[in-house]
N, C-alpha and C positions, 0 to 999 in steps of 0.2 A: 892772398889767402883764399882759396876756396868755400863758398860759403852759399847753403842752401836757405831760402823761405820754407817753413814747412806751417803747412795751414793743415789743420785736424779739425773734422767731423764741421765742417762752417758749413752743414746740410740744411736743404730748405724747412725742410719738418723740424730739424733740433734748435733750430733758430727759432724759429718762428710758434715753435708749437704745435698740439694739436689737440684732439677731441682730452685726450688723458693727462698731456702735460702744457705747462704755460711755455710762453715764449722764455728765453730767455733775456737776464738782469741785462740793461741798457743794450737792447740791442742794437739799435741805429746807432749807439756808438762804436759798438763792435761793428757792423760793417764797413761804415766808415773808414775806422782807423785798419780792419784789413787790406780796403781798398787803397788806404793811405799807403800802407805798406809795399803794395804787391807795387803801385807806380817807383816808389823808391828802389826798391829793386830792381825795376827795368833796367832806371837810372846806370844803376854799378852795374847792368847785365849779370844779377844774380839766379839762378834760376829758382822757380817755385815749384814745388810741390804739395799735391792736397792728400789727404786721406778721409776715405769713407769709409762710415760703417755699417755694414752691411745690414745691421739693426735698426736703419733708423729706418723708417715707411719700407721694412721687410723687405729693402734692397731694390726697391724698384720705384716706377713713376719721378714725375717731379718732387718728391718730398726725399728722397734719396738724394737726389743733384744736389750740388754744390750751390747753395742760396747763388737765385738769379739776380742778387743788385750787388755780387759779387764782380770783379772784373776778374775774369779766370784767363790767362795768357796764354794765346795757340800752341803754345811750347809748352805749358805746364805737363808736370809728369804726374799720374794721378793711378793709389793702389787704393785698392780694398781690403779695407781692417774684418777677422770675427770675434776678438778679443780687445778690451780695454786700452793696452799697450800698442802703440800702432806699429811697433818693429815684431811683435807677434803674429809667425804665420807669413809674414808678407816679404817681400823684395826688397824691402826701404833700406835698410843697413846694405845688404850689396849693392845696393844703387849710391848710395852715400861713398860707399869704400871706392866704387868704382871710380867716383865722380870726383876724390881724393879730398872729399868737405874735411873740415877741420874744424868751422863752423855752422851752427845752425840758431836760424831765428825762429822760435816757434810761438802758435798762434790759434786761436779754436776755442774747442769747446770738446767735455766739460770739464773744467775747472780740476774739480778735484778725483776727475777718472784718469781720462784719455792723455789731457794735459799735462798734471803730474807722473804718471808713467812714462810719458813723453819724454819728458827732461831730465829724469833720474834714471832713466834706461839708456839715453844719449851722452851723459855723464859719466858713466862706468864700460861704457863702448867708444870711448876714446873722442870723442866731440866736446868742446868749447859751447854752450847756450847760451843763448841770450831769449829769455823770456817776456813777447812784449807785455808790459804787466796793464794797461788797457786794452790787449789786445786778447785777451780770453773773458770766458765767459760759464756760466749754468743758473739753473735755478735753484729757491729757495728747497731747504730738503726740511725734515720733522725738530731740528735741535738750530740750524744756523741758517742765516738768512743768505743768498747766494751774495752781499757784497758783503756781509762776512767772510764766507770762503773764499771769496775772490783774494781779498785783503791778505787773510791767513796765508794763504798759499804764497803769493807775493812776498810775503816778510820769511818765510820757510822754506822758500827755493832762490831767495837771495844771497847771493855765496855759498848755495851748496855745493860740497865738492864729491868729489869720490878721486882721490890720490892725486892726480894732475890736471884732472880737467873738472869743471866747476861751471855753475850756472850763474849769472846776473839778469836780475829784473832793471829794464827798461821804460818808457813808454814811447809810443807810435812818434811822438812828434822827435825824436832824439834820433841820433846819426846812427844806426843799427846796425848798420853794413861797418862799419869801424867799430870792431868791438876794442871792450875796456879791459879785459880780460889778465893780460900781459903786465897792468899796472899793478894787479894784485896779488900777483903771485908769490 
């Protein structure tokens, strides 16, 4: 089976923060378990994919790049988001179709923007997800705390479907690249 890493907005400023916003909920364990990831992948030679937003540090400098204690693979294929959805505007779905994915692991931040658009737009465009569910992240917003939504989101894009293809929450440490997918059908 075909099957992509897709890392969204794991930027050094949305990670880490800045003068306006905090870092984001657990972040060294979100790098981590990305980094956990992307080695797993080597493993099966699946490939990776990142997505930027061209929002975060106004598209430029180091605060745009892709957090540096990321291991980003000389192969990776990397587009630029200007909307929420990262298949908005961009290449990614004909890169995907091209690439014959059937699945996608996705991974990032935040939470309940980029992420959720991610997986519910990947769902209904004909892809199998698998969501690593310690592998996203955001901040605390005015009503929920961000491992509130972290949580929500996880319990809510668990078995989501959209007709034949459907989402499962995982985490980092689980065989990812072997989806479960097929058993629930």
């Amino acid at each position: 089976m075909n099957q992509t890493l897709l890392i969204i907005d794991a930027q050094q400023e949305l990670i880490d923060g800045n003068q306006e916003e905090s870092a984001v909920f657990n972040k060294h364990q979100l790098i981590r378990n990305i980094n956990l990831v992307i080695e797993k992948a080597g493993k099966f030679k699946v490939p990776v994919v990142f997505v930027r937003d061209l929002d975060v540090a106004e598209g430029k400098g180091t605060g745009f790049q892709v957090h540096n204690e990321i291991n980003v693979p000389k192969d990776a294929k990397i587009f630029d988001k200007t909307a929420t959805n990262s298949f908005h505007g961009t290449e990614l779905l004909n890169h995907l179709r091209y690439q014959e994915v059937k699945h996608v692991v996705i991974m990032g931040c935040a939470t309940q923007h980029c992420i959720d658009s991610a997986v519910r737009t990947a769902t209904i465009s004909g892809l199998d997800v698998t969501l690593v569910g310690d592998g996203h992240s955001t901040t605390d917003n005015d009503i929920l705390s961000a491992e509130q939504i972290i949580k929500h989101h996880n319990k809510t894009l668990h078995g989501h479907y959209n007709v034949e293809h459907f989402s499962m929450v995982r985490n980092a440490e689980e065989d990812l690249f072997h989806p479960t997918h097929d058993s629930y059908r």
